[in-house]
C-alpha positions as CSV (number, residue, x, y, z in Angstrom):
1,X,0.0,0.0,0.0
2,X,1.2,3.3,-0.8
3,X,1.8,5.9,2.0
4,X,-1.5,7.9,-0.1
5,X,-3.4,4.8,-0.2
6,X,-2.7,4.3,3.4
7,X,-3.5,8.2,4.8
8,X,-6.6,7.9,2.6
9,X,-7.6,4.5,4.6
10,X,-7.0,5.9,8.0
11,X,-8.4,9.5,7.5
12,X,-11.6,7.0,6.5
13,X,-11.2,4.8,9.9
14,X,-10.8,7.7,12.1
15,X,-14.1,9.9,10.1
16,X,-16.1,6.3,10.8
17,X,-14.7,5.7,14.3
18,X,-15.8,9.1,15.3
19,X,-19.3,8.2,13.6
20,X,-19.8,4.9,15.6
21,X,-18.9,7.1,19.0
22,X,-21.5,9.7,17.8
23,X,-23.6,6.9,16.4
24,X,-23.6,5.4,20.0
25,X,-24.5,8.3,21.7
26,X,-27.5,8.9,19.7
27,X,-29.1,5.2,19.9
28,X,-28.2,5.5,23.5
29,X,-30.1,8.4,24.3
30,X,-32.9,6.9,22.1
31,X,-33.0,4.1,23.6
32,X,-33.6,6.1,26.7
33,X,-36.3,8.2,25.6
34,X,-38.2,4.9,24.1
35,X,-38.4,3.7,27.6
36,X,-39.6,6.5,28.8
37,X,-42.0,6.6,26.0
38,X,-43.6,3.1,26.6
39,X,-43.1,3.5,30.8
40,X,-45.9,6.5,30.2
41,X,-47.7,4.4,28.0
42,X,-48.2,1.7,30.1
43,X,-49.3,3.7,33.4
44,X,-51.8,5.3,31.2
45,X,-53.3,2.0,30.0
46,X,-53.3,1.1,33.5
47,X,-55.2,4.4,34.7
48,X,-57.8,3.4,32.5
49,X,-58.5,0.1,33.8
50,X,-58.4,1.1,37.5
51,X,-61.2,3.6,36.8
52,X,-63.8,1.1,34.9
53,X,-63.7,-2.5,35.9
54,X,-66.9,-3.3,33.5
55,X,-64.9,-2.1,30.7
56,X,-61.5,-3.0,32.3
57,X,-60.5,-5.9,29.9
58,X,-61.4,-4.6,26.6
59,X,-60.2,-0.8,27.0
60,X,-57.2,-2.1,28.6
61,X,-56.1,-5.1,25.6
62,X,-56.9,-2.5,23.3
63,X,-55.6,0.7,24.7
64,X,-52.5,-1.3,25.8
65,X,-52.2,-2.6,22.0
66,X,-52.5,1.7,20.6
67,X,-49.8,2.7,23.3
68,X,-47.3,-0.4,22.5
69,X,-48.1,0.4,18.9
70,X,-47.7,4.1,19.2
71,X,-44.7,3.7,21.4
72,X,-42.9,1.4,18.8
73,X,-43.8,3.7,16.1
74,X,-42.5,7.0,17.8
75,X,-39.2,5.2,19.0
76,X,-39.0,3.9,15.5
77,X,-39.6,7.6,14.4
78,X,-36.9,9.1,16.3
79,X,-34.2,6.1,16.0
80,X,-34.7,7.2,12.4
81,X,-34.8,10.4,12.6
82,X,-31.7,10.5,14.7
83,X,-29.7,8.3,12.6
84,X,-30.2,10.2,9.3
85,X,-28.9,13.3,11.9
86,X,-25.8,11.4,12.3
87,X,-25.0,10.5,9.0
88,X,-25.8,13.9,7.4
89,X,-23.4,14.9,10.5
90,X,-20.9,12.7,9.2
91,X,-21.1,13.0,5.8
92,X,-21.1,16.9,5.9
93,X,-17.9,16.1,7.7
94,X,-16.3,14.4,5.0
95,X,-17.2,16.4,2.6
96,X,-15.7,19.3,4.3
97,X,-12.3,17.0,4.9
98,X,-12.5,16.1,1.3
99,X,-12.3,19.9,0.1
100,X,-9.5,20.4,2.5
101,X,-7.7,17.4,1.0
102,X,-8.0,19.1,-2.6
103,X,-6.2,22.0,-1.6
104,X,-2.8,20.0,-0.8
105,X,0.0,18.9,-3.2
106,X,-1.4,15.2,-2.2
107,X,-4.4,15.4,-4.2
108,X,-2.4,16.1,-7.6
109,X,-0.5,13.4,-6.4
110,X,-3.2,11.1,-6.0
111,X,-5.3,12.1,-9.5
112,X,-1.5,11.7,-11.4
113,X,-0.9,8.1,-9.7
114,X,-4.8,7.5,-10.6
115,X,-5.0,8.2,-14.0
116,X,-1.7,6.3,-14.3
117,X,-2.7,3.5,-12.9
118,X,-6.2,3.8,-15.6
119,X,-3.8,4.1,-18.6
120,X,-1.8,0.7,-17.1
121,X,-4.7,-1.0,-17.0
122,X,-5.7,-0.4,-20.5
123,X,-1.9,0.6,-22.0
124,X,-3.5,0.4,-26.1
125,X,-6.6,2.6,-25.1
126,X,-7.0,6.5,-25.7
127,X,-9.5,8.2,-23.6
128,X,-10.7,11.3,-22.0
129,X,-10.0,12.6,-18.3
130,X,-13.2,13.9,-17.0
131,X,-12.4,16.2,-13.8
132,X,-14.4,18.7,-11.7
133,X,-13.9,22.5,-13.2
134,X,-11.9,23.4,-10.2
135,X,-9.8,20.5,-10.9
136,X,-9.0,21.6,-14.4
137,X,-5.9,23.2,-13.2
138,X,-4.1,19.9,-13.0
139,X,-5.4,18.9,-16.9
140,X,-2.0,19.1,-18.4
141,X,-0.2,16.6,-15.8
142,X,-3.0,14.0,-16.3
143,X,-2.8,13.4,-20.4
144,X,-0.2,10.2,-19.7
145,X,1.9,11.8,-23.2
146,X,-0.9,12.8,-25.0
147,X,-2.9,9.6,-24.8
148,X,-6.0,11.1,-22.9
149,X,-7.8,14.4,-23.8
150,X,-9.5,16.2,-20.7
151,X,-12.5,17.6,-20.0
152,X,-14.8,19.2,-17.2
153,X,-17.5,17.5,-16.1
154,X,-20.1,19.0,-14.4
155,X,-21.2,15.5,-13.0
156,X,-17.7,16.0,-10.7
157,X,-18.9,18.0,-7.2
158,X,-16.1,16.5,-5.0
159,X,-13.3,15.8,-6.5
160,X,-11.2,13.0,-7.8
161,X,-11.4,11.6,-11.6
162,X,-13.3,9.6,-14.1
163,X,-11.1,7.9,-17.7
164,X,-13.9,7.4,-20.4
165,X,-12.5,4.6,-23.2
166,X,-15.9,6.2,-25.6
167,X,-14.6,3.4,-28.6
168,X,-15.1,0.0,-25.9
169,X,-18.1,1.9,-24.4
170,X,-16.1,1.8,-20.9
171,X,-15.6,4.2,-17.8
172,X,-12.9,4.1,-14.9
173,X,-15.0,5.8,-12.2
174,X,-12.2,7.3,-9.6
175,X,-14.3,10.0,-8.6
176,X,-14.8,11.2,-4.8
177,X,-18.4,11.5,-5.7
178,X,-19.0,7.7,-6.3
179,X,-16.9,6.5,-3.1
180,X,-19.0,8.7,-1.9
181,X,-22.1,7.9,-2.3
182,X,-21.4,4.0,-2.1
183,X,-20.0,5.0,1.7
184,X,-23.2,6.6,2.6
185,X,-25.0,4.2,0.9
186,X,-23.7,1.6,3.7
187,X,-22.9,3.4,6.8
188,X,-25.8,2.9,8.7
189,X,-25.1,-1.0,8.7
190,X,-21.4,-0.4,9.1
191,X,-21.8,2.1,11.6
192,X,-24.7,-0.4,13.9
193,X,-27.4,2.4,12.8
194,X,-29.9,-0.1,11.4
195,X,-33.0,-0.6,12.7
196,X,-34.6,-4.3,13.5
């Protein structure tokens, strides 16, 4: 592993250790207020049945059932609404580490070794280097010797680079954007934010 490949993997591990801890935090204090949530519940349901005994098994199955119900439902509801908190949290957070990372001589670094490592893979192919427009500053140091034409891609928001082969129909997708998305695609089950 390169020493790139190897900051990139542990600025990752640190953003999703500090998720988990936050992620922890939140499900904790959930938790809490679900309990709470379904303690009131309950001493209602039984209010009602100390005050009719005629009616005292039917109102209580059934308002026992509506409070369990609504008591799942609102947990569920927060959980939910507290894990999308976290993640949007998170993510802003990364996003904001990313644009940091794209102001340092790394980044040219890593889109140079990237798009390298794109013409290796395919050494007889000519393509085009799609970047993000305030990534077009690097376009001369990514052609590999006039193999690859560049372009701006609007499609770009983060960062990072995609090699289009147009003649075998065929993209290398090294964008920011797509690891991305595929990272916040998963996190809640990585991050033990998933709800049962």
């Amino acid at each position: 592993m390169t020493d790139q490949t190897q900051k990139l993997e542990k600025f990752k591990q640190a953003v999703f250790d500090e998720a988990a801890e936050k992620a922890a935090e939140m499900i904790k204090e959930t938790e809490a207020h679900c309990a709470e949530v379904i303690a009131q519940a309950k001493s209602e349901a039984e209010r009602l049945v100390s005050s009719s005994r005629k009616k005292a098994d039917k109102q209580h199955s059934e308002a026992a059932r509506r409070a369990e119900s609504a008591g799942r439902l609102d947990s569920r509801r927060n959980v939910l609404t507290a894990r999308e908190a976290v993640i949007d949290k998170v993510f802003a957070n990364v996003r904001g580490k990313l644009n940091e990372f794209r102001q340092t001589a790394d980044y040219e670094k890593l889109l140079v070794k990237r798009v390298n490592e794109c013409a290796e893979a395919y050494p007889d192919k000519k393509g085009e280097v799609r970047l993000a427009a305030a990534d077009m500053k690097y376009a001369d140091k990514l052609t590999c010797g006039g193999r690859f034409t560049v372009a701006e891609s609007a499609n770009i928001l983060l960062g990072g680079l995609m090699v289009v082969f147009p003649e075998d129909n065929l993209a290398l997708d090294c964008t920011f954007d797509n690891e991305y998305s595929r990272q916040k695609s998963g996190f809640a089950g990585k991050a033990g934010l998933t709800i049962k």
